[in-house]
N, C-alpha and C positions, 0 to 999 in steps of 0.2 A: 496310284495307291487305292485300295479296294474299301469300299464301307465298311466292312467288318475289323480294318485295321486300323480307319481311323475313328474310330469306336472305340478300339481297346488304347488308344491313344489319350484320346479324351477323357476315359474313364480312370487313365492310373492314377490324375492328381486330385481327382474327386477320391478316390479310394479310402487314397494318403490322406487326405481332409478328415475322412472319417475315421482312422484308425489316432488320429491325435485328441491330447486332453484337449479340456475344455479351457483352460489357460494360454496353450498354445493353438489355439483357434482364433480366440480373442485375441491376442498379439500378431497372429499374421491379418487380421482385419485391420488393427489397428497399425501395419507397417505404411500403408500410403500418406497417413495423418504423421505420425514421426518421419516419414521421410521430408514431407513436405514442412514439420515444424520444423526440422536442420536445418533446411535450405531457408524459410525464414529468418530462424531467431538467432541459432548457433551461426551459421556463420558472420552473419555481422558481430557479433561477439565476440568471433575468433578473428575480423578483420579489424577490430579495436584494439585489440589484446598486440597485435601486430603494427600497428598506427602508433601504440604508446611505447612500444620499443624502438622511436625515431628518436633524433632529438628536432626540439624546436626552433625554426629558421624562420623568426618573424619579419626581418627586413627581405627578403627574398620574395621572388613571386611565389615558388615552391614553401607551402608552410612547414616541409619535414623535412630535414634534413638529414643527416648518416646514422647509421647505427648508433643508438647509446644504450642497450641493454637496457639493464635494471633501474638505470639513474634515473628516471622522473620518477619510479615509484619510493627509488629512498629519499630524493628531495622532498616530497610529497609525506612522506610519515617522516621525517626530519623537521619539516615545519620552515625548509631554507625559502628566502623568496622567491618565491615563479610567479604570483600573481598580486595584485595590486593592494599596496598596504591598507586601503582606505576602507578595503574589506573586511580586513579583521578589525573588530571595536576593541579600546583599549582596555575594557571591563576582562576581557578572556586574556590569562597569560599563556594558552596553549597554544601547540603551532596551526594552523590554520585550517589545514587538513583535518585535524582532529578537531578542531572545531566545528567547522562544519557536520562533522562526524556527529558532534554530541548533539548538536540542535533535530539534525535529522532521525539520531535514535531516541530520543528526551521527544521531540513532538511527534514521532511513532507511537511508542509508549502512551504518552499521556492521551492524546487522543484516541487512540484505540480503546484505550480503559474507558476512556468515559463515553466515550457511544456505545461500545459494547453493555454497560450498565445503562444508559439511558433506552437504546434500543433495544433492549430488554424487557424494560419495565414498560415501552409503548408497547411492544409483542404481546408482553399478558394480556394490557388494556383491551387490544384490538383483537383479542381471541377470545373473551364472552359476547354473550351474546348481549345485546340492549340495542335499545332504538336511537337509530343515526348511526348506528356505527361504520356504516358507507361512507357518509361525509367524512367521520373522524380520519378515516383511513386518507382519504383526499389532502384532508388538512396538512395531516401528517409528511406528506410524501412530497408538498410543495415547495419549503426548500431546498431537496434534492432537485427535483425539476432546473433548478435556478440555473444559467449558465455563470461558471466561474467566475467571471471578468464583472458582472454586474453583481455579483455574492462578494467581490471586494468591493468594490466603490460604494456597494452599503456600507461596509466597515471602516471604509479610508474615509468617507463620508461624516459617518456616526463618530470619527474617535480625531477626526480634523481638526487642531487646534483652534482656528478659529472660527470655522461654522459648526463642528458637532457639540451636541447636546449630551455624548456620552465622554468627552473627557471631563468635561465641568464636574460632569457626576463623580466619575473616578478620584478624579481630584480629591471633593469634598471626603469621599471614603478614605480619601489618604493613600491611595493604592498605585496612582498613574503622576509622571510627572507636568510639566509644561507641553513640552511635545510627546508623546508618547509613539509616534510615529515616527519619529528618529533618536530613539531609544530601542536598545536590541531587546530588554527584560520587557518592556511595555508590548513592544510590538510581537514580539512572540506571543504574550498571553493574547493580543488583538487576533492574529493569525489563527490561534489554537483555538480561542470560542466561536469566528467563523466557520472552522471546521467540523469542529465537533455540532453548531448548529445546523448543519447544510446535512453533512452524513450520516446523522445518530439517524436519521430515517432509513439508510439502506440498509444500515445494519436490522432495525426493526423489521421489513418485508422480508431479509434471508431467515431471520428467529420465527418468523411469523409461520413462514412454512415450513419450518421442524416443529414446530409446536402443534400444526393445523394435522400432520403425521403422526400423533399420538395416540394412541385407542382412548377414548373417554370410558371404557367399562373398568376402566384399571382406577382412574381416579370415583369413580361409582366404588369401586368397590372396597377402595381405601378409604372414602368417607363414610363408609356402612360399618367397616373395621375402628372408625372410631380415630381416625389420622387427623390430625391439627393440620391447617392448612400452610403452616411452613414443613410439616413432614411429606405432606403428600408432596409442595415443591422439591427438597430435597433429596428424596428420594424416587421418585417419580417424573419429574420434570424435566429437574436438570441434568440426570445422566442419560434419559432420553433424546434432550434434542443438542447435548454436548457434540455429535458429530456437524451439524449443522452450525453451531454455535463456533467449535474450531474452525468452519472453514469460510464462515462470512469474519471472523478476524484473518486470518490469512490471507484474503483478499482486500480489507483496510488498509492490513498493514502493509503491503506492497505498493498499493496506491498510495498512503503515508510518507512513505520512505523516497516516494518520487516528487512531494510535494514543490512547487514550484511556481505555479499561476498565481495562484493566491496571496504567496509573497510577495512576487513583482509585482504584482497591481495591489498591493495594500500598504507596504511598509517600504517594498525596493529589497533585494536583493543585498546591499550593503551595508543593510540593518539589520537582515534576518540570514544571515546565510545558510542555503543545506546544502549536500552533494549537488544537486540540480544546479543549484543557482552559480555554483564553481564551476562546474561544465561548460554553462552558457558565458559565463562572465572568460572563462579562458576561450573560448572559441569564438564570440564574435566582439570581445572586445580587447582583448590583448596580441589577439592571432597565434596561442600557443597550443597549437592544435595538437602536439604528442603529447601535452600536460594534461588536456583536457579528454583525451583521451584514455589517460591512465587514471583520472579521477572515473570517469563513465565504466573504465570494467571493474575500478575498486567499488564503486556503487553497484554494479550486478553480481560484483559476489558477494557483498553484505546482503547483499534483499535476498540470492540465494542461500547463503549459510540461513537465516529466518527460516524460507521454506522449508526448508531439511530438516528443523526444529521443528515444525506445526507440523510434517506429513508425520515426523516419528511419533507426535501427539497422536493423528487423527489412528496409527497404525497402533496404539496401545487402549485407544479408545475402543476402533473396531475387536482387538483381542479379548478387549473386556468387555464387551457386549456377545460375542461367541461364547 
C-alpha cells in the first residue's frame, strides 16, 4: 500500500471528526469513560437484578436456588417474613421493607437539610475576608477528616448509658430515655447529629467554591444600588451558586441513602435499620442471598429515581441561567 493511500486513509476519520457538532465530539470522547462505567457499575447491577430473581436456599451449600421471578420483590413490599423479627422494633406497625425504607428516606432528608443550611452558613463565613480565616477553614474541615468507625465510638461513647455524659444531659432535657442506644427514636436522632456534625463541612467546601465563582463587581454594584444585604443574597447569591448548591446535595444525598457504618458502630443495625443494614443483615447473617439481593437493586433504584429528580433540577436551573 503506497503513502499517499494510507494518507487518505488516515485522513477520512479526522475529516469525519471535523465535520461533527460539537455535542457529538464531546460524546464520542467521552464513549471510552461510558464504556468502561457499564462494564464497572451496570453490570453488576444487572448481575444483582438477575441474583434476586433466584430463590433462597439457605440450608444448601449453593445460596440460590431455582427460579422465583418476582417473588422476593413482592415478599419484600408485602412486608411477609424473610428476615429476622428482632429487626423490625415493635414501635413501627409497617412491614419491614418499608421501614427500612422510611428511616433511610426520613435520615436522607433530614440530614441533607440540615448540612445543607449549616453548610451554608459556614460557606458565607469562610468567604470574607478577616484574619485567621485559614485556621477557621481547618477547624472546619476536621470532622470530615475523622474516620467513620472513630466518628461513632464518639457518639456510642458520649450517649453510653453508663459512662456518657451526653445521655444524663438528654435525660434531664426530657428528650432521651434510659438506654437511648437501644431505642430506634433515640438512636436515630444519635445517628443523625453524628452526621450531620462530621458532613455539614463537605457540604460547606462544595458551597464554598460556587460562592468563590461569583463576580464581587455584581455585589459592589448592588450595594452602590442601594440593596439590603438579604436582597443582594437573594438575588444575587443564591441563584448563582444554586448549580453548585444542587449538586453538593446530590451527592449527600446518595451517600445518605447508603448510610450504614455509622449505624453499626453506634446503635447496631437492629436499632436503626436502613436499606444497607437489610442487605448486610440478609447476606451474612441469615444466608438469603436472593432477598438480599432484591433489597441492594431496590435500594439502587431509589438513590436513582433521587438523581433523576436533582439532574431535572440542575437541567432547569441551567435553563434558567441561559
Amino acid at each position: 500500500m503506497s503513502t499517499d493511500t494510507e494518507t487518505r486513509l488516515l485522513a477520512r476519520p479526522l475529516n469525519w471528526l471535523e465535520t461533527r457538532s460539537e455535542a457529538t465530539f464531546a460524546y464520542i470522547l467521552l464513549a471510552p469513560a461510558f464504556a468502561l462505567l457499564a462494564l464497572i457499575a451496570f453490570y453488576p447491577l444487572v448481575d444483582t437484578f438477575r441474583f434476586s430473581l433466584l430463590a433462597d436456599q439457605t440450608a444448601a451449600a449453593d445460596p440460590f436456588g431455582g427460579f422465583a421471578g418476582l417473588d422476593n420483590y413482592a415478599a419484600l413490599l408485602s412486608g411477609e417474613a424473610l428476615l429476622p423479627q428482632q429487626f423490625l422494633d415493635p414501635s413501627f406497625a409497617t412491614p419491614l421493607l418499608q421501614q427500612a425504607l422510611f428511616v433511610t428516606l426520613a435520615f436522607a432528608v433530614i440530614s441533607v437539610l440540615f448540612e445543607t443550611a449549616l453548610g451554608f452558613g459556614q460557606a458565607l463565613i469562610l468567604d470574607q475576608d478577616f484574619y485567621g480565616r485559614r485556621w477557621v477553614r481547618v477547624a472546619i474541615i476536621i470532622p470530615y477528616a475523622i474516620p467513620i468507625v472513630i466518628q461513632a465510638m464518639i457518639f456510642y461513647l458520649m450517649f453510653n448509658p453508663t459512662i456518657g455524659f451526653g445521655t444524663e444531659f438528654m435525660q434531664w432535657l426530657g428528650v432521651f430515655g434510659e438506654n437511648p442506644l437501644a431505642n430506634t427514636t433515640d438512636s436515630f436522632i444519635i445517628v443523625l447529629v453524628g452526621d450531620i456534625w462530621k458532613t455539614s463541612a463537605f457540604m460547606a467546601l462544595l458551597i464554598l467554591a460556587g460562592l468563590q465563582s461569583v463576580d464581587r463587581q455584581l455585589f459592589d454594584v448592588a450595594k452602590v444600588s442601594g440593596a439590603s444585604p438579604w436582597q443582594r443574597f437573594k438575588y444575587i447569591t443564591l441563584p448563582l451558586v444554586a448549580p453548585a448548591l444542587l449538586v453538593a446535595m446530590l451527592f449527600r444525598t446518595m451517600d445518605a441513602m447508603r448510610i450504614y457504618g455509622l449505624i453499626d458502630a453506634t446503635a447496631g443495625c437492629q436499632t436503626v435499620p436502613s436499606m444497607s443494614c437489610l442487605v448486610i443483615t440478609a447476606l451474612q447473617e441469615t444466608r438469603r442471598w436472593a432477598t438480599g439481593s432484591a433489597v441492594a437493586f431496590l435500594t439502587a433504584v431509589v438513590i436513582g429515581l433521587v438523581v433523576v429528580v436533582y439532574l431535572f433540577g440542575l437541567r432547569d436551573q441551567g435553563a434558567g441561567m441561559t
